[in-house]
N, CA, C and O atoms as a Maestro MAE file, in Angstrom:
{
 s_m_m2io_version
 :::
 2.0.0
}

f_m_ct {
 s_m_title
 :::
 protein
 m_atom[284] {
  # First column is atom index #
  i_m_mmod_type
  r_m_x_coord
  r_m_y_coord
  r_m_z_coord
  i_m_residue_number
  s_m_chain_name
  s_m_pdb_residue_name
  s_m_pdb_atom_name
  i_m_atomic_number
  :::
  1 25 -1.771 20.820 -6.105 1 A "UNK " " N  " 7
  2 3 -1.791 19.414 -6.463 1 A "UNK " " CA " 6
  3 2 -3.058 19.122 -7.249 1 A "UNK " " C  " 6
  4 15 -4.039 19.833 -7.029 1 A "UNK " " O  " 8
  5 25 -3.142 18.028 -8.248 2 A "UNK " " N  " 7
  6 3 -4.189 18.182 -9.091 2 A "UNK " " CA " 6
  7 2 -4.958 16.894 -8.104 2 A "UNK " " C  " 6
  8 15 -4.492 16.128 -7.260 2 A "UNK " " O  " 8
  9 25 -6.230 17.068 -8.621 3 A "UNK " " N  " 7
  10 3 -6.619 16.176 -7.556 3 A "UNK " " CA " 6
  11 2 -7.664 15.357 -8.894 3 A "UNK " " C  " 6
  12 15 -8.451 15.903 -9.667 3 A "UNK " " O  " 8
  13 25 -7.256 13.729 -8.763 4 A "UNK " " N  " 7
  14 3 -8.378 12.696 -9.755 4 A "UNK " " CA " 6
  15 2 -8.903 12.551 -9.354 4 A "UNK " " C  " 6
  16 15 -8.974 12.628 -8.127 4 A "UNK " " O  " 8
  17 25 -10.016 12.082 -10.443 5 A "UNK " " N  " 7
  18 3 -11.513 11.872 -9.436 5 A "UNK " " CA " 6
  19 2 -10.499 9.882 -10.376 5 A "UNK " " C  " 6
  20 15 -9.954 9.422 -11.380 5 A "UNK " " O  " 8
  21 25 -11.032 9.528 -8.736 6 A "UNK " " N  " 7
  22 3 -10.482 7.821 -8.766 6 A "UNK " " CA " 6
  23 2 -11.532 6.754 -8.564 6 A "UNK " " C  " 6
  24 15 -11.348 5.598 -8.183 6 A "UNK " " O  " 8
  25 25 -12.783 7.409 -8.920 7 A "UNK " " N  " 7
  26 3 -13.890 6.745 -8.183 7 A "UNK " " CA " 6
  27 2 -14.843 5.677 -9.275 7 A "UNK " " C  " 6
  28 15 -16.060 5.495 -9.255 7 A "UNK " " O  " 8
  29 25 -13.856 5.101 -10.157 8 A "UNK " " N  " 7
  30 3 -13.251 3.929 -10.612 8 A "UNK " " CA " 6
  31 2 -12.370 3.062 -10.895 8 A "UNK " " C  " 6
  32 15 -12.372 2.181 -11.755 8 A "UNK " " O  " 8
  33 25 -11.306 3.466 -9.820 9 A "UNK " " N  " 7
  34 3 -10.166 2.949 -9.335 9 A "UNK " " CA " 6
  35 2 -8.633 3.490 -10.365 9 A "UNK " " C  " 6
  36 15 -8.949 4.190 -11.327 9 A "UNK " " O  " 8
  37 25 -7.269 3.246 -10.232 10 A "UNK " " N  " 7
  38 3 -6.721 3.387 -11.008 10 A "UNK " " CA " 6
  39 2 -5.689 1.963 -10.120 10 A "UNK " " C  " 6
  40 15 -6.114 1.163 -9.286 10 A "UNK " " O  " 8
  41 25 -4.520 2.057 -10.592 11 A "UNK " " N  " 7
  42 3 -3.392 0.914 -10.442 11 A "UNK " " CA " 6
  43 2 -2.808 0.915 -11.102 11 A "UNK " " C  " 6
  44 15 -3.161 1.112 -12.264 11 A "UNK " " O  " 8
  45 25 -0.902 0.579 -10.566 12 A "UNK " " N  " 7
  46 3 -0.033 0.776 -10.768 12 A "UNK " " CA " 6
  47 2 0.724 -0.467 -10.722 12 A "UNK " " C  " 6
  48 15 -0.007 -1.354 -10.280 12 A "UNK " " O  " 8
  49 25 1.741 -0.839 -10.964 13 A "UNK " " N  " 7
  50 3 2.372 -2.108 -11.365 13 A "UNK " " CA " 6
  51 2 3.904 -1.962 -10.588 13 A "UNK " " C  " 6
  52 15 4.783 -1.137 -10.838 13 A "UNK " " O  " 8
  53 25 3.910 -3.090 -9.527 14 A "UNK " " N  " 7
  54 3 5.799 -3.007 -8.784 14 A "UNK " " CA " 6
  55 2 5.578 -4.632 -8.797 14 A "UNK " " C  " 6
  56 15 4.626 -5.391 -8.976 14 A "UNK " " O  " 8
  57 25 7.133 -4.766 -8.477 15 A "UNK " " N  " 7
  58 3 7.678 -5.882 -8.845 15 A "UNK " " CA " 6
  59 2 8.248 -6.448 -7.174 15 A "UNK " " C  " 6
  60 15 8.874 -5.716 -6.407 15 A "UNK " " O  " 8
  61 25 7.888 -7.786 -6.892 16 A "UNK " " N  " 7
  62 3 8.286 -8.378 -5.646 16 A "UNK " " CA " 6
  63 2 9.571 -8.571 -5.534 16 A "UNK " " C  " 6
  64 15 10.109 -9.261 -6.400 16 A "UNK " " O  " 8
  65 25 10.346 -8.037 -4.491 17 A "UNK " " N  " 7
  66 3 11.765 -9.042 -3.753 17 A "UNK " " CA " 6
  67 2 11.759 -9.836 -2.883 17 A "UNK " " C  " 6
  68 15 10.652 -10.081 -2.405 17 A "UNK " " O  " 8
  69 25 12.630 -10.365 -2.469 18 A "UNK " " N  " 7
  70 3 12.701 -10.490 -1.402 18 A "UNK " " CA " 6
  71 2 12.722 -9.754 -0.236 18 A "UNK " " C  " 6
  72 15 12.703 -8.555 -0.517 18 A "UNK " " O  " 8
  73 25 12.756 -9.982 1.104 19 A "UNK " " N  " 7
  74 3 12.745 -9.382 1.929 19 A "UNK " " CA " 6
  75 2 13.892 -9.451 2.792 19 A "UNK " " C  " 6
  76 15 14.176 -8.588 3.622 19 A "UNK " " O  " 8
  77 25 14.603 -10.599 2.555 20 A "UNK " " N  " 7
  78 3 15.716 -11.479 3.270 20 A "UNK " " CA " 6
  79 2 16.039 -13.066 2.797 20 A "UNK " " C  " 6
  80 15 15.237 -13.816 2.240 20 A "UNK " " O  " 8
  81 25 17.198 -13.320 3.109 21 A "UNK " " N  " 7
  82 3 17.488 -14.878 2.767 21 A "UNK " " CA " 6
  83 2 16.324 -15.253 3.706 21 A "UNK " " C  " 6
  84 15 15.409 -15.689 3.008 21 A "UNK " " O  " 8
  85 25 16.125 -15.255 4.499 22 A "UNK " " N  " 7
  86 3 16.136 -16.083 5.800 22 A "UNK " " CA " 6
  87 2 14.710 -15.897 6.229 22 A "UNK " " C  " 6
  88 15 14.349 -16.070 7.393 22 A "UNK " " O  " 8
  89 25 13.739 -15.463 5.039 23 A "UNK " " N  " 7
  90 3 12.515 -14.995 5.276 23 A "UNK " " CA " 6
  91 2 11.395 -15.459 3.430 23 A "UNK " " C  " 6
  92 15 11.589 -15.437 2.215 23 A "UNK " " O  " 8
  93 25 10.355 -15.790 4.356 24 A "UNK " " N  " 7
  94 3 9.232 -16.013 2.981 24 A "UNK " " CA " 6
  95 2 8.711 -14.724 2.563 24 A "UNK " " C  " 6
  96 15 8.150 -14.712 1.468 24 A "UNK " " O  " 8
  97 25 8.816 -13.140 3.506 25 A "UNK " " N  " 7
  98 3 8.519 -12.619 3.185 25 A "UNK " " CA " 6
  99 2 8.546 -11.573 1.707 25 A "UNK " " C  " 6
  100 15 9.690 -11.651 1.257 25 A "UNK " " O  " 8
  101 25 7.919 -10.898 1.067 26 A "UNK " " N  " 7
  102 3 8.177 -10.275 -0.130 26 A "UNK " " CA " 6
  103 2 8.055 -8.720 0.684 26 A "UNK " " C  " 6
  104 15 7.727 -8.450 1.840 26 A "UNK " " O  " 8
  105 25 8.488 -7.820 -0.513 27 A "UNK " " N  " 7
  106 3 9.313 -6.505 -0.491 27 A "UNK " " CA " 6
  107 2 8.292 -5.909 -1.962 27 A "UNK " " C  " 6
  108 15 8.425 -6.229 -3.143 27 A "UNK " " O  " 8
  109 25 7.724 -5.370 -1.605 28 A "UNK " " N  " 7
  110 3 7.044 -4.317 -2.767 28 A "UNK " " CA " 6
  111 2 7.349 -2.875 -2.614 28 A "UNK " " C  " 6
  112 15 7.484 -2.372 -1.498 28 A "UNK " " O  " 8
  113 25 7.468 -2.145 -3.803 29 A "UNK " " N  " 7
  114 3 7.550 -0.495 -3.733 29 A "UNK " " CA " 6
  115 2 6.145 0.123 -4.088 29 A "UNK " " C  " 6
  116 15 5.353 -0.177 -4.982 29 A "UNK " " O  " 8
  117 25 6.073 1.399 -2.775 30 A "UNK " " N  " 7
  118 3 4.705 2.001 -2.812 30 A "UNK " " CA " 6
  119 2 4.538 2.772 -4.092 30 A "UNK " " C  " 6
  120 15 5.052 3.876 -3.913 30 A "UNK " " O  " 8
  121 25 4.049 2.673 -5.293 31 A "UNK " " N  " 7
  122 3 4.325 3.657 -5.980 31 A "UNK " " CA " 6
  123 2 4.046 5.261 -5.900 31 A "UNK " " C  " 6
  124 15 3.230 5.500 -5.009 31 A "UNK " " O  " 8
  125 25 4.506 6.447 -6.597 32 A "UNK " " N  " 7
  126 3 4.276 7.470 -6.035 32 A "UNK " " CA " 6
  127 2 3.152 8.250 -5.639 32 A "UNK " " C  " 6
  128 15 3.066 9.095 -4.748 32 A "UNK " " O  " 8
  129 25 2.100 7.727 -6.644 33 A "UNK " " N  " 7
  130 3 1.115 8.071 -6.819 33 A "UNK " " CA " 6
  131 2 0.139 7.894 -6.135 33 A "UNK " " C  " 6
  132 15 -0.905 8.546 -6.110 33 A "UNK " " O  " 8
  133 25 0.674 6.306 -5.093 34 A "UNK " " N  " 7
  134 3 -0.554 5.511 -4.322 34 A "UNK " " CA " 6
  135 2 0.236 6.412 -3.172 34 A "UNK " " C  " 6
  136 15 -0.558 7.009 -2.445 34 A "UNK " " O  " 8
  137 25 1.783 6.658 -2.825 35 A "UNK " " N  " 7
  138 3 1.968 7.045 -1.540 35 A "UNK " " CA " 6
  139 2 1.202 8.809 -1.476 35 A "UNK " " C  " 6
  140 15 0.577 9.250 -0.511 35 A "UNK " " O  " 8
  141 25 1.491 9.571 -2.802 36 A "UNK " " N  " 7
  142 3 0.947 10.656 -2.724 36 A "UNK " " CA " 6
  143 2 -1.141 10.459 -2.489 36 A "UNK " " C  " 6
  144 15 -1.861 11.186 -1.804 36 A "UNK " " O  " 8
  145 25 -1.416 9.668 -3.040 37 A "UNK " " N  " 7
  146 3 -3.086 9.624 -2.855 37 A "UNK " " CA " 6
  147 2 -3.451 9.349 -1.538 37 A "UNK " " C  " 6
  148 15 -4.341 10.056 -1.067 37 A "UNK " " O  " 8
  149 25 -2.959 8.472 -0.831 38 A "UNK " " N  " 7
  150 3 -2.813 8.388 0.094 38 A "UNK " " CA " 6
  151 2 -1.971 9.108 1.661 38 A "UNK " " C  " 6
  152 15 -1.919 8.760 2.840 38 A "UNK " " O  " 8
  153 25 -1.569 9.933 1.080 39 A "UNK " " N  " 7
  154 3 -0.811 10.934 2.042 39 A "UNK " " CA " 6
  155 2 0.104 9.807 3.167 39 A "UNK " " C  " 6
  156 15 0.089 9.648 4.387 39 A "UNK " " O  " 8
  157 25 0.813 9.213 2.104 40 A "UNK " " N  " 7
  158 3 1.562 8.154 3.209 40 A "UNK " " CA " 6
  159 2 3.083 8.732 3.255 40 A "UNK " " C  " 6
  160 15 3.787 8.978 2.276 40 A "UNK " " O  " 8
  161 25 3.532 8.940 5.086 41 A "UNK " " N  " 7
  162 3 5.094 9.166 5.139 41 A "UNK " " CA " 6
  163 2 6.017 8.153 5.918 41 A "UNK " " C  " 6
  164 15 5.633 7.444 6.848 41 A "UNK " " O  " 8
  165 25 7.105 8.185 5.475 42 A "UNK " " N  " 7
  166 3 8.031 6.900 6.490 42 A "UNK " " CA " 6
  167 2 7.892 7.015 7.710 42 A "UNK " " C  " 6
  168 15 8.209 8.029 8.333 42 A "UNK " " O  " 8
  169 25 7.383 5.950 8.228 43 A "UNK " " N  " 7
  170 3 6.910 5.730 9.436 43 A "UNK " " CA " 6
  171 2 5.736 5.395 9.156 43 A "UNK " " C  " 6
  172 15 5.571 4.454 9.932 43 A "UNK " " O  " 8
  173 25 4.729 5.516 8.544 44 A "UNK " " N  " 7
  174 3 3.232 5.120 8.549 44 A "UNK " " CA " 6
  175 2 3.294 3.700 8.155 44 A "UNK " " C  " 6
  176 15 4.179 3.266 7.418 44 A "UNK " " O  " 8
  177 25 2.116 2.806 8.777 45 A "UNK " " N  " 7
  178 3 1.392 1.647 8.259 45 A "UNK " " CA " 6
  179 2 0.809 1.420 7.313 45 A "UNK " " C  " 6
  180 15 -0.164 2.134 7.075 45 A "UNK " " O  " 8
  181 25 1.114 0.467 6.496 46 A "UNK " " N  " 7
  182 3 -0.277 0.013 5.513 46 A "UNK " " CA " 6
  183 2 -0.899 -1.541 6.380 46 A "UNK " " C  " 6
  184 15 -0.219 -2.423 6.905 46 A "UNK " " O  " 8
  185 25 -2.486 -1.430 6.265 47 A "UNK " " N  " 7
  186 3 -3.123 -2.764 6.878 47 A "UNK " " CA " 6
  187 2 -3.455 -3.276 5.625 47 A "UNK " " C  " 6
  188 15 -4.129 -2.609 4.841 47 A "UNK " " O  " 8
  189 25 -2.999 -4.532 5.324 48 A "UNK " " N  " 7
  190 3 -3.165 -5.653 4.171 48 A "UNK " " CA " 6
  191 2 -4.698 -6.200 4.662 48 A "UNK " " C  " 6
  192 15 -4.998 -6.237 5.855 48 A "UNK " " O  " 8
  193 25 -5.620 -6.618 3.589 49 A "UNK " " N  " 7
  194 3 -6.436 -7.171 4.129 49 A "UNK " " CA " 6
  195 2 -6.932 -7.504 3.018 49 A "UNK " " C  " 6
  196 15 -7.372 -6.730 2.168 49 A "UNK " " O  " 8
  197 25 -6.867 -9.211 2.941 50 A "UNK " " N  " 7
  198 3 -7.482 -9.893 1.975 50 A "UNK " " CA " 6
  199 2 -8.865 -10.194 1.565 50 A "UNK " " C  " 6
  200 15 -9.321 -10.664 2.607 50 A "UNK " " O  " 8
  201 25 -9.633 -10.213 0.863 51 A "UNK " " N  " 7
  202 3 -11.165 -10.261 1.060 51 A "UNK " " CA " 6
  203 2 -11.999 -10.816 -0.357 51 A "UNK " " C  " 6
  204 15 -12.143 -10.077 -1.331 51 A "UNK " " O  " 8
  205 25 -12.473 -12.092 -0.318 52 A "UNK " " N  " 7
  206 3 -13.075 -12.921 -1.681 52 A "UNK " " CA " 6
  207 2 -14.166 -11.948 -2.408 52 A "UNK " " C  " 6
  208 15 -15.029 -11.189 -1.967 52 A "UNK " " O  " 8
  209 25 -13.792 -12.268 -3.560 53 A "UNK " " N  " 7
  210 3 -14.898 -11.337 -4.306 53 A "UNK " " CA " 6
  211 2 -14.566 -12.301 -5.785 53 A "UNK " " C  " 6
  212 15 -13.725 -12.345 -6.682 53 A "UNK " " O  " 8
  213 25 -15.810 -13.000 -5.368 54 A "UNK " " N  " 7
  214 3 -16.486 -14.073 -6.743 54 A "UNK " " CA " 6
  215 2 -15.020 -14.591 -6.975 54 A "UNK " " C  " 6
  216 15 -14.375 -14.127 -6.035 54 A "UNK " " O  " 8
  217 25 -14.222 -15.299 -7.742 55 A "UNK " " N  " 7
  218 3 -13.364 -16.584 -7.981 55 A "UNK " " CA " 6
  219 2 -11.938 -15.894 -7.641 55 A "UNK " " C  " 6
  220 15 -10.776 -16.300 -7.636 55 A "UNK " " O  " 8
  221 25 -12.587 -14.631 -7.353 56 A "UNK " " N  " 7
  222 3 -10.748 -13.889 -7.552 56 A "UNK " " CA " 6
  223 2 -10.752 -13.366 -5.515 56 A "UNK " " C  " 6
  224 15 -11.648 -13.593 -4.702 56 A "UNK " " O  " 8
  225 25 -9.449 -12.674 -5.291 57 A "UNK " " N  " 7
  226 3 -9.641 -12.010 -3.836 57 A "UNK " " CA " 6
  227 2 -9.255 -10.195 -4.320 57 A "UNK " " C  " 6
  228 15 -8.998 -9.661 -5.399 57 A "UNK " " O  " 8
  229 25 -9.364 -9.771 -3.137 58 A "UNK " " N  " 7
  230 3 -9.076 -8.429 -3.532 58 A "UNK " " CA " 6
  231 2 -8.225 -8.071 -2.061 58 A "UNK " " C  " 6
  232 15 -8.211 -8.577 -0.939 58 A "UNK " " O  " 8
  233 25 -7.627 -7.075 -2.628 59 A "UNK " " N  " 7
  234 3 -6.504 -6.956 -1.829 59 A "UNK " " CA " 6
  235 2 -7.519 -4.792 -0.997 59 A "UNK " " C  " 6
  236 15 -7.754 -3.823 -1.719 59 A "UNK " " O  " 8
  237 25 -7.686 -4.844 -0.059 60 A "UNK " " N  " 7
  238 3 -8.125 -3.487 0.289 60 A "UNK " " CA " 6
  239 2 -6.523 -3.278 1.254 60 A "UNK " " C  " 6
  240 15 -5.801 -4.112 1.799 60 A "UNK " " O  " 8
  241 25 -6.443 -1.998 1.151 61 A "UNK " " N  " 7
  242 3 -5.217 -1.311 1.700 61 A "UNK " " CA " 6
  243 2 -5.160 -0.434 2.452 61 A "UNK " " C  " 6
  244 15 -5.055 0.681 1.942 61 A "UNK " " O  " 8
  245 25 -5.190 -0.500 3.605 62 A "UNK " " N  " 7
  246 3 -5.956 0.897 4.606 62 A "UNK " " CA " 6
  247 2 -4.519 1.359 5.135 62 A "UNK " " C  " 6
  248 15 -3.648 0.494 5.226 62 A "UNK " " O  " 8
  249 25 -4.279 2.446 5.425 63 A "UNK " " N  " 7
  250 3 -2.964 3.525 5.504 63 A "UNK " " CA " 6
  251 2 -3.609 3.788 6.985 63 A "UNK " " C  " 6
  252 15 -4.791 4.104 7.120 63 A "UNK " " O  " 8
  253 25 -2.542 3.595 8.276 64 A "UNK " " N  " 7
  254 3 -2.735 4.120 9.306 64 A "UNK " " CA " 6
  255 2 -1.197 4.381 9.539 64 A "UNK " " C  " 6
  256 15 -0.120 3.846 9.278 64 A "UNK " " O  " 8
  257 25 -1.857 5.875 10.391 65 A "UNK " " N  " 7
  258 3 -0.571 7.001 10.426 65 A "UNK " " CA " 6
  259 2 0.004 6.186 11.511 65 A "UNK " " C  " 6
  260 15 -0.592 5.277 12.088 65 A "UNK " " O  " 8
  261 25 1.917 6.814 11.883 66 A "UNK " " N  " 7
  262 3 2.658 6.218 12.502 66 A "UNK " " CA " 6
  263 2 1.876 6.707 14.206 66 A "UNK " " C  " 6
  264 15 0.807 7.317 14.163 66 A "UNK " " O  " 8
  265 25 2.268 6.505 15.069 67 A "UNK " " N  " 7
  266 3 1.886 6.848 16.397 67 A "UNK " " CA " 6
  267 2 3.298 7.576 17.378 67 A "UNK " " C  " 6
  268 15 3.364 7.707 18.600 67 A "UNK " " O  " 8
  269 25 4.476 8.015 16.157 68 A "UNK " " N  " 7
  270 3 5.289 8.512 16.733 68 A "UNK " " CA " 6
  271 2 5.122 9.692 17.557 68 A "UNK " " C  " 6
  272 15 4.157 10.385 17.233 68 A "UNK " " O  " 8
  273 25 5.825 10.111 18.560 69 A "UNK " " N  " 7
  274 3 5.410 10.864 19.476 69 A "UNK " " CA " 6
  275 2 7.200 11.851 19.163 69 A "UNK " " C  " 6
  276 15 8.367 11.470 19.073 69 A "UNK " " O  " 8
  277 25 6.487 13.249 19.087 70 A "UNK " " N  " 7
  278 3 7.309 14.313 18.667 70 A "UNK " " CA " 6
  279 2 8.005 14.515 19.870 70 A "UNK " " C  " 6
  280 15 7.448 14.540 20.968 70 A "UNK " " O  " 8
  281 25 9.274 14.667 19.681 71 A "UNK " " N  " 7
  282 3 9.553 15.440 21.116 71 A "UNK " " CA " 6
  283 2 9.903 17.124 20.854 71 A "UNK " " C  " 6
  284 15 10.138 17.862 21.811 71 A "UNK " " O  " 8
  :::
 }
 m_bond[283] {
  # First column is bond index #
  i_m_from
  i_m_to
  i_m_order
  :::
  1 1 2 1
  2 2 3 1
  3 3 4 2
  4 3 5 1
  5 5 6 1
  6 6 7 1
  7 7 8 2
  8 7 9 1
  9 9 10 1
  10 10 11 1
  11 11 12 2
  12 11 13 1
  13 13 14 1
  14 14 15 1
  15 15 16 2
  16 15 17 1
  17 17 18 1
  18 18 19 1
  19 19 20 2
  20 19 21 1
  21 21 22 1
  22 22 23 1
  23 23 24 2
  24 23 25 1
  25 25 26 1
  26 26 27 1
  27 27 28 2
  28 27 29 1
  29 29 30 1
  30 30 31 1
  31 31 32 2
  32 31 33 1
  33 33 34 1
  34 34 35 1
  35 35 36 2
  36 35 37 1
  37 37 38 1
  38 38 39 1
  39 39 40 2
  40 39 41 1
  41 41 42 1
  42 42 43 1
  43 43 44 2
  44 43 45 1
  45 45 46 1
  46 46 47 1
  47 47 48 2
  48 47 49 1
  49 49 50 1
  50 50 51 1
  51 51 52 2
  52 51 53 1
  53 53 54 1
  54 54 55 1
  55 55 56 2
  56 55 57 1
  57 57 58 1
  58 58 59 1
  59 59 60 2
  60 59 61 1
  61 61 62 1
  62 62 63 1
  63 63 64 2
  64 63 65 1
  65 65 66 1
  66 66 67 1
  67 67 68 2
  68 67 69 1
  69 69 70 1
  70 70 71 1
  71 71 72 2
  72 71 73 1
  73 73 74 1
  74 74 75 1
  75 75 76 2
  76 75 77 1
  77 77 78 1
  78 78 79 1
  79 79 80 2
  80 79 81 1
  81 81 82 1
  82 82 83 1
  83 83 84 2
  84 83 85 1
  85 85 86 1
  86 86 87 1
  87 87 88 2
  88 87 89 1
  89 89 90 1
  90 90 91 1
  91 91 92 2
  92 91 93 1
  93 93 94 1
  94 94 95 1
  95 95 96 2
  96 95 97 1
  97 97 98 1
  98 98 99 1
  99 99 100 2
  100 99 101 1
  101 101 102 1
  102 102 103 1
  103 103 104 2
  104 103 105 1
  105 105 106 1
  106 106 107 1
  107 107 108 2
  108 107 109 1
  109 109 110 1
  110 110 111 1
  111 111 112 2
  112 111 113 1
  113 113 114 1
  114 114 115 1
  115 115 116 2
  116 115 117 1
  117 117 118 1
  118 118 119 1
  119 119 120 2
  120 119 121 1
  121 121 122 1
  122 122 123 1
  123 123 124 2
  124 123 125 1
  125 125 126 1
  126 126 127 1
  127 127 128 2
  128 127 129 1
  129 129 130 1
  130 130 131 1
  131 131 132 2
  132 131 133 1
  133 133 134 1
  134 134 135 1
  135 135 136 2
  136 135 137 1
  137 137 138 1
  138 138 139 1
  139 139 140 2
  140 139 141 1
  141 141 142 1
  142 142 143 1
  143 143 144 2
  144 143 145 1
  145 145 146 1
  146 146 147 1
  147 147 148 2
  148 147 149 1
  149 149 150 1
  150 150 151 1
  151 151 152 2
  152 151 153 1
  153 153 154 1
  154 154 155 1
  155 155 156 2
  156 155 157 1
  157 157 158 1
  158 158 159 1
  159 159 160 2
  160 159 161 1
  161 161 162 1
  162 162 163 1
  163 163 164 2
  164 163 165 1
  165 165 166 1
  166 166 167 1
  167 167 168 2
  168 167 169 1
  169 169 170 1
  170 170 171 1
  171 171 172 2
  172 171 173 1
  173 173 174 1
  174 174 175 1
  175 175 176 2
  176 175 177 1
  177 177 178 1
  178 178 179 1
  179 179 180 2
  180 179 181 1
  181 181 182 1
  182 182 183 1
  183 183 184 2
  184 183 185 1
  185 185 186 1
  186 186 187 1
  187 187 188 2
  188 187 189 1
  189 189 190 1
  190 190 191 1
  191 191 192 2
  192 191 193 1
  193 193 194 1
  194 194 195 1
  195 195 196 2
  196 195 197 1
  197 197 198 1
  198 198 199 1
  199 199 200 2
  200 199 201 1
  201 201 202 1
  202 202 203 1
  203 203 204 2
  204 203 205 1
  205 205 206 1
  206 206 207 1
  207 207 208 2
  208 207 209 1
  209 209 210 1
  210 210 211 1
  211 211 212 2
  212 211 213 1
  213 213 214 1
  214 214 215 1
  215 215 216 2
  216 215 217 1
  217 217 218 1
  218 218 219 1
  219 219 220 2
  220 219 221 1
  221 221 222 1
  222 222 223 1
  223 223 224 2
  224 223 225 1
  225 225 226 1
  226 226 227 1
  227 227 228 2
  228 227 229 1
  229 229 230 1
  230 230 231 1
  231 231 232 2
  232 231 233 1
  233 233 234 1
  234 234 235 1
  235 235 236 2
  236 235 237 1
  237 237 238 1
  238 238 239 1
  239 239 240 2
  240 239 241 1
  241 241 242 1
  242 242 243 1
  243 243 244 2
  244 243 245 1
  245 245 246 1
  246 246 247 1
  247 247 248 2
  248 247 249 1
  249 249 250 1
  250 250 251 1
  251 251 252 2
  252 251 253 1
  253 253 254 1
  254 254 255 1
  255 255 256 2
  256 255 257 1
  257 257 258 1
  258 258 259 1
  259 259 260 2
  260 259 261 1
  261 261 262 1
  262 262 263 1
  263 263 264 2
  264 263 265 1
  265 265 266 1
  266 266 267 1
  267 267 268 2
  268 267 269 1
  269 269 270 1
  270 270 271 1
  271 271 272 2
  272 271 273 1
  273 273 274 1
  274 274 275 1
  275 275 276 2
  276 275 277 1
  277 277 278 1
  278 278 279 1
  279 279 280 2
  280 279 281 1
  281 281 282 1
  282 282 283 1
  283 283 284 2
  :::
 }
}
């Protein structure tokens, strides 16, 4: 795997759905690149966490693994 140096960020562009009639929530796709940089698999968490930075916010994205238990 090639490995970037990202240590001026990169970003990728998805488009919101819905989530349900019956919900305010939105529906984004991980793109591949953020799920591969991140070593994210179905079942894992992403923690949203909003945070002000001068007139704009920033969105930080912390990946915590699932807590499934193997049998």
């Amino acid at each position: 795997m090639e490995v970037q140096d990202i240590s001026m960020g990169f970003g990728e562009r998805t488009v919101l759905t819905k989530a349900n009639d019956k919900s305010y929530s939105l529906r984004a796709t991980v793109p591949k690149g953020i799920v591969s940089h991140l070593d994210l698999k179905e079942g894992d968490y992403i923690r949203w966490v909003l945070k002000p930075s001068g007139k704009r916010f920033r969105v930080e994205v912390i990946p915590e693994k699932s807590k499934k238990v193997k049998k």
